[in-house]
C-alpha positions in Angstrom: 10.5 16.1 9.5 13.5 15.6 12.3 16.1 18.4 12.5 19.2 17.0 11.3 22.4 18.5 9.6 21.6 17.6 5.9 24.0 19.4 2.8 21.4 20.7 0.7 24.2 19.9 -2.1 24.2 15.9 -1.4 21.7 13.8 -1.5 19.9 12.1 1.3 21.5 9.1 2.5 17.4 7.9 3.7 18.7 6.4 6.6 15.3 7.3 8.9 11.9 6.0 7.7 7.9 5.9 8.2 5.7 3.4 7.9 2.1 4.3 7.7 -0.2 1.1 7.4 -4.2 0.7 7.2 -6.1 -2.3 7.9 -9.7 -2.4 6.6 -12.4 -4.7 6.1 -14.3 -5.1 3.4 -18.2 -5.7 3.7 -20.7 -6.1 1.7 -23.0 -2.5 2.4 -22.3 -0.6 5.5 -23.1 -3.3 7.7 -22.8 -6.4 5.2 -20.4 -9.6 6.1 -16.7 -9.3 6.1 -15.9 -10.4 2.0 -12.0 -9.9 2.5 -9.6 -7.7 3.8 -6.8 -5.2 2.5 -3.5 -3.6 3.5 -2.3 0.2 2.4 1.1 0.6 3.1 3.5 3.9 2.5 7.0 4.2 3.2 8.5 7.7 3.3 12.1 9.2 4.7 11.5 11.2 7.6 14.9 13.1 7.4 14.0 14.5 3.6 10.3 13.8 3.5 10.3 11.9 0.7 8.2 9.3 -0.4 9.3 5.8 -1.7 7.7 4.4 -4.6 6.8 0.4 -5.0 8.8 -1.0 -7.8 7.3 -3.8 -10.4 3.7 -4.0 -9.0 1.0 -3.0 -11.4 -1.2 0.1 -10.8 -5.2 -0.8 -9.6 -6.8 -2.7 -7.0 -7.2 -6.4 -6.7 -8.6 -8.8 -4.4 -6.2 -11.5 -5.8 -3.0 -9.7 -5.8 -0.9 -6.9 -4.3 -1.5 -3.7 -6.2 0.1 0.0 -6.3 -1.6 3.8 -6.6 -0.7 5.0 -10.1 2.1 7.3 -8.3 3.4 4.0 -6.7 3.7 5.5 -3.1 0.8 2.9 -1.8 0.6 -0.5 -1.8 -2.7 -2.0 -1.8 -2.1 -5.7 -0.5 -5.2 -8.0 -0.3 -5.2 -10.1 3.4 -7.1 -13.0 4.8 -6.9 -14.6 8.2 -4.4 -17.5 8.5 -7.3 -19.9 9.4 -9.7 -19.0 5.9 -10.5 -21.0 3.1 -7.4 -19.6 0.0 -10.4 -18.6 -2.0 -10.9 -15.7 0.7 -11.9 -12.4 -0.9 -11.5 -13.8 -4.3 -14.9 -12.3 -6.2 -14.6 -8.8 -5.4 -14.1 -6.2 -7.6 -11.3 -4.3 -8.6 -9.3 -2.2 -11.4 -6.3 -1.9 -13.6 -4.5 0.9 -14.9 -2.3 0.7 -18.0 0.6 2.7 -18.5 0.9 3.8 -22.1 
């Protein structure tokens, strides 16, 4: 957290932010072929420390679609090299979670 003059009163203006991104493969067994690829991404304020939350992605994990963690702070983005076939990754398996 950076030391800056902040009114406890008012509310943080979020004008500094973090990024903190992962890039991982994903292989079939420890040391399997590459089957696709996935982003995490988390965005939080560093003034106030607090954590942004993805808005209208649905909670899971997907090889076919950007998902979110069920408290919405990550984003978990499928990837696959510019030069691969669109079908990329497709096949692996995933999750949903429904929010009743």
């Amino acid at each position: 957290m950076t030391t800056t003059n902040i009114d406890p009163d008012r509310a943080c203006p979020h004008e500094n932010f973090e990024s903190i991104v992962g890039v991982h493969r994903l292989t079939d067994g420890d040391d399997g072929p590459v089957k696709g690829y996935t982003a995490e991404i988390r965005i939080r304020c560093l003034d106030c420390d607090e954590p942004f939350r993805w808005i209208g992605v649905p909670a899971g994990l997907s090889p076919g679609a950007p998902r979110v963690s069920v408290d919405e702070t990550e984003l978990r983005a499928p990837l696959r090299p510019a030069s691969s076939d669109p079908d990329f990754g497709l096949g692996l398996p995933g999750f949903a979670v429904r929010m009743a």
